[in-house]
N, C-alpha and C positions, 0 to 999 in steps of 0.2 A: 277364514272366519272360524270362530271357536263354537266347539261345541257350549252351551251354558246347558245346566242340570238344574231342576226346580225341586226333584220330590227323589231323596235317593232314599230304598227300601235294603237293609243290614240284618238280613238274617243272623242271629243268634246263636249257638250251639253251648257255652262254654270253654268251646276250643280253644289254642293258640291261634290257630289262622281266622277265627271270629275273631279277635279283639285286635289282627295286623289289620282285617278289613275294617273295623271301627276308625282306628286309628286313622286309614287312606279316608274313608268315607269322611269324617271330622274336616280333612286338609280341602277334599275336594268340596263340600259344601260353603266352609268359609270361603272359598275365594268365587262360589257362584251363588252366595246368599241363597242355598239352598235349603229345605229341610229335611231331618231325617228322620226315618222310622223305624224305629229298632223293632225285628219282630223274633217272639222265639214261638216256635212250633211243637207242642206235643204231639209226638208220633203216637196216633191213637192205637198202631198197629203194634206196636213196643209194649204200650201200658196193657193192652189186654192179653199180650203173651207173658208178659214178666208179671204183672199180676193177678193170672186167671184165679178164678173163684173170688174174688173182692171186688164183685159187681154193686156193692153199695153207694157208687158215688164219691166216698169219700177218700179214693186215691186219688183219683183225677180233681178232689176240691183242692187235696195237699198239693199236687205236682202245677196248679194253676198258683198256689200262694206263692211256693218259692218261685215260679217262676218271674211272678210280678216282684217278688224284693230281689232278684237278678235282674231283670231289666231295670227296676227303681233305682240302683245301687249305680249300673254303667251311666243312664242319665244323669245323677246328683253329681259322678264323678266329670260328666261331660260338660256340665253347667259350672261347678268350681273349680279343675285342673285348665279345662281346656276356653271356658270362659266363652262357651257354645252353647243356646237355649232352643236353639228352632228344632226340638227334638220331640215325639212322642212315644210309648212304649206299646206293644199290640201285642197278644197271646190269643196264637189258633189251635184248636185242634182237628189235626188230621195227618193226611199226606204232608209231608215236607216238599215234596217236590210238586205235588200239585198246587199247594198251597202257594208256594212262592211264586210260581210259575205261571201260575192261573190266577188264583181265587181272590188274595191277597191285591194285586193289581187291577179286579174288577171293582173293587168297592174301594180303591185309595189311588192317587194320581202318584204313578211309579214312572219317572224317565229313565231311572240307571239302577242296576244292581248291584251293589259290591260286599261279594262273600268270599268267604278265606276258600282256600286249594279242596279241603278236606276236612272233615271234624270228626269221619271215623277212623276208626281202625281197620287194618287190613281185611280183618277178616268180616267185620260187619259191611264194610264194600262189597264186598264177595257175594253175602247175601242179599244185601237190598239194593245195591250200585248206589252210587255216588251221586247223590243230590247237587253237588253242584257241576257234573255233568248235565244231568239232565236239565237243570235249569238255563244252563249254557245253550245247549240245544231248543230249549222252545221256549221261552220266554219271550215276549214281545219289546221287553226294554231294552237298552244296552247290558252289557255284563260285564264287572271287569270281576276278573277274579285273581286274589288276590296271595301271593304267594311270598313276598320278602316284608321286610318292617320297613315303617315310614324313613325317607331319610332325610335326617336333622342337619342343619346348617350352621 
């Protein structure tokens, strides 16, 4: 018996390995008429260190716009390349790792996760570890995570 997925959740980052997992997430929903949810996460802990003192609100209004024409942009791309609609876009802020892991899945019906290997850098691993470690470890959905590009036929 196959697994079937109803509701997969695609964390976000910018990265390369966010848009290999887009790319798998796309393959595996069309063929389980599933939906997806693109979500990107502002690390609230990032914007108050990178820009302390500009407590007025209006970094976190900027870093929420672009984030919505980044998610809006992989959607429109998802709906004309890939000719995929059961998509919608979600911007949180907080933890990444809670957020995914957690928060995110208490308030949206999440059976699978698929996010790319990594989306930092060495040295930001170092500091904060690896979100999609820890999502790995506690998340209550499945997890694929996702480390080569899709392969074409």
């Amino acid at each position: 018996m196959n697994q079937v997925y109803q509701n997969i959740l695609v964390p976000m980052d910018g990265s390369k390995n966010a848009k290999l997992a887009l790319e798998k997430a796309v393959s595996v929903a069309k063929r389980n008429h599933a939906h997806i949810h693109l979500l990107n996460v502002l690390d609230t802990r990032s914007v108050t260190y990178n820009y302390a003192g500009m407590s007025d609100g209006s970094i976190t209004y900027q870093l929420v716009g672009e984030s919505k024409e980044y998610l809006s942009a992989l959607a429109d791309h998802l709906r004309s390349t890939d000719s995929f609609t059961d998509v919608d876009i979600h911007i949180r802020l907080g933890n990444p790792k809670t957020v995914i892991s957690y928060d995110f899945p208490q308030d949206h019906p999440v059976d699978l996760i698929i996010m790319g290997a990594s989306g930092l850098s060495a040295v930001q691993r170092a500091m904060m570890g690896s979100v999609t470690s820890f999502v790995n470890r506690n998340a209550t959905a499945d997890v694929l995570v996702v480390r080569t590009p899709l392969e074409t036929k």
